[in-house]
C-alpha positions as CSV (number, residue, x, y, z in Angstrom):
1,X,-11.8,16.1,15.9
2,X,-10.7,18.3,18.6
3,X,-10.1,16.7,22.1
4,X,-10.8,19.5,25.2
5,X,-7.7,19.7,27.9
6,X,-7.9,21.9,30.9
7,X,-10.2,23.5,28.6
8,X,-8.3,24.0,25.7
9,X,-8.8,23.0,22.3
10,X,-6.3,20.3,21.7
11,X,-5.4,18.8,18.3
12,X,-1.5,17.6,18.7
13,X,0.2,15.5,21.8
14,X,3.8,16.2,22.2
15,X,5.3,12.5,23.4
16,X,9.4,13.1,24.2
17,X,11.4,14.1,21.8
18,X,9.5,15.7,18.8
19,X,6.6,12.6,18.3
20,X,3.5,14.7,17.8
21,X,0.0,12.6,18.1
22,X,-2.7,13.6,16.2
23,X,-6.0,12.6,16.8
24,X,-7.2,8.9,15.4
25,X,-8.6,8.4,11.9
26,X,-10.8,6.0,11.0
27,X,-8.7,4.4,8.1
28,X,-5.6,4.1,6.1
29,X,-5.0,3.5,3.0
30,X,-3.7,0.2,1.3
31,X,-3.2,1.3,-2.7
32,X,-3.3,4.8,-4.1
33,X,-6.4,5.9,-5.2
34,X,-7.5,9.1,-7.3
35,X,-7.8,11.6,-5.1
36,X,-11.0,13.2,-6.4
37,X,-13.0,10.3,-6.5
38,X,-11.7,7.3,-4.3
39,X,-12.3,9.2,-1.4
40,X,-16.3,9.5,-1.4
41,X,-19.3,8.2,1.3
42,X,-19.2,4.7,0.1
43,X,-16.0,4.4,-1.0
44,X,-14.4,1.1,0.1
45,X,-11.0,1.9,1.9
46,X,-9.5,-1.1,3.6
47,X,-12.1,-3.0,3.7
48,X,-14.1,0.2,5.4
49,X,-16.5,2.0,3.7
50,X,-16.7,5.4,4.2
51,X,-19.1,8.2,5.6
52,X,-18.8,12.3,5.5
53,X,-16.9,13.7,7.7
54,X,-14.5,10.2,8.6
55,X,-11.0,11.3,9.3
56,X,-8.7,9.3,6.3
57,X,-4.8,8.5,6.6
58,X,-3.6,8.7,2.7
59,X,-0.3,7.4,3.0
60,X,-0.2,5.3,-0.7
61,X,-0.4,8.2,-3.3
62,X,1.3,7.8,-6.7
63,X,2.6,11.4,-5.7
64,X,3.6,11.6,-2.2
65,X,3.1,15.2,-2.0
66,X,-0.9,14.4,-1.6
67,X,0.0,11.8,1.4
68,X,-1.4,13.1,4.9
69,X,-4.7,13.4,6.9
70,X,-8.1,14.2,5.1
71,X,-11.4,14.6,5.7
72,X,-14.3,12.9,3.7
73,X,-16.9,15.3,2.2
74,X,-20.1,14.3,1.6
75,X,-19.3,14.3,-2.3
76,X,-15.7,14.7,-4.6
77,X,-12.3,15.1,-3.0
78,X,-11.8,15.2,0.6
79,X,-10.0,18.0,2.2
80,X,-7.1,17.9,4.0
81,X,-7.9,17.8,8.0
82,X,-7.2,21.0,10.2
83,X,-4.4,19.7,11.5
84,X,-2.5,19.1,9.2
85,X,-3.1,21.6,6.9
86,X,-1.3,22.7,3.4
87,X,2.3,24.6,5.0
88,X,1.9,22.8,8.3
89,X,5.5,20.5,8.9
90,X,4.4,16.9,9.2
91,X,7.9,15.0,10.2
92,X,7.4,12.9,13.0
93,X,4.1,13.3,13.8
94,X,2.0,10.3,14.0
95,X,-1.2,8.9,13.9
96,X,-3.5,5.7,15.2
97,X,-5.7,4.1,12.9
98,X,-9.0,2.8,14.6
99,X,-10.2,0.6,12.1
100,X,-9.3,-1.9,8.8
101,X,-8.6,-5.3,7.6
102,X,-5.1,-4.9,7.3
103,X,-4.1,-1.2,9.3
104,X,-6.7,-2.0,12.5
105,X,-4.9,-0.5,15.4
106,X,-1.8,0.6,14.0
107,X,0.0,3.6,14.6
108,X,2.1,5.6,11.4
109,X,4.3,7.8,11.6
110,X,5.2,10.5,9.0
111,X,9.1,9.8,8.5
112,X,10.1,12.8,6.0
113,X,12.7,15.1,7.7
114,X,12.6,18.6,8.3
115,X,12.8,21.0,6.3
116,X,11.6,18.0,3.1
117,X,7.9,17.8,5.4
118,X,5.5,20.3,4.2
119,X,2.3,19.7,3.2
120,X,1.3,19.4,-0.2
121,X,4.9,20.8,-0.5
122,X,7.0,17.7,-0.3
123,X,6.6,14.1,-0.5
124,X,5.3,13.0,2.8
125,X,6.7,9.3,3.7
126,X,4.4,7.3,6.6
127,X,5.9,4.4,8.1
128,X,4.3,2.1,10.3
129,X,5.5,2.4,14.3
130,X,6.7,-0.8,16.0
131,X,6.2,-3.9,13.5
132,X,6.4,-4.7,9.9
133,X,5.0,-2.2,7.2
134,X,2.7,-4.8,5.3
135,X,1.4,-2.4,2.8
């Protein structure tokens, strides 16, 4: 989900001093689930259930190197989202979540530090911004 500014492509918002915004997702996750098959249309997440092509948050995964932004296919695994791709750094960059029984409208923000925040590298960490983490 690409937004267009001053017609540019634009996936990441730089707010002060390092916070980079990436464009909302649909969901978060609560509890890990396998990657290659919790993740399908249909698939309950949050209390949401999901359709091709939604824009996930994985932030619960047993291993935290397979935490970050994905992309639901229309079957099996989703992939991760283009931007925030396998190498790409992922400390302090955050994210909105747009819908949910427990994340609704809450913002997380990837809290590994760099140089220990590459994608499908290291663990990533996602905290949520302003208020009590309550999963």
């Amino acid at each position: 989900m690409t937004s267009i500014f001053n017609g540019i492509g634009v996936n990441t918002l730089i707010i002060g001093p390092g916070l980079a915004i990436r464009s909302p997702v649909r969901v978060a996750t609560t509890v890990h689930g396998a990657l290659a098959t919790a993740y399908e249309p249909a698939s309950v997440v949050d209390g949401v259930s999901l359709m091709a092509d939604d824009r996930i948050l994985l932030k619960n995964q047993f291993d935290p190197v397979d935490n970050g932004i994905y992309v639901v296919q229309n079957s099996g695994a989703p992939i991760r989202s283009e931007d925030l791709l396998i190498g790409y750094s992922a400390s302090s960059l955050s994210v909105t979540i747009r819908e949910g029984t427990v994340n609704r409208q809450t913002t997380w923000v990837c809290t590994s530090i760099v140089g220990s925040d590459i994608v499908g590298t290291d663990n990533l960490t996602w905290l949520r911004a302003g208020g009590k983490d309550t999963t």
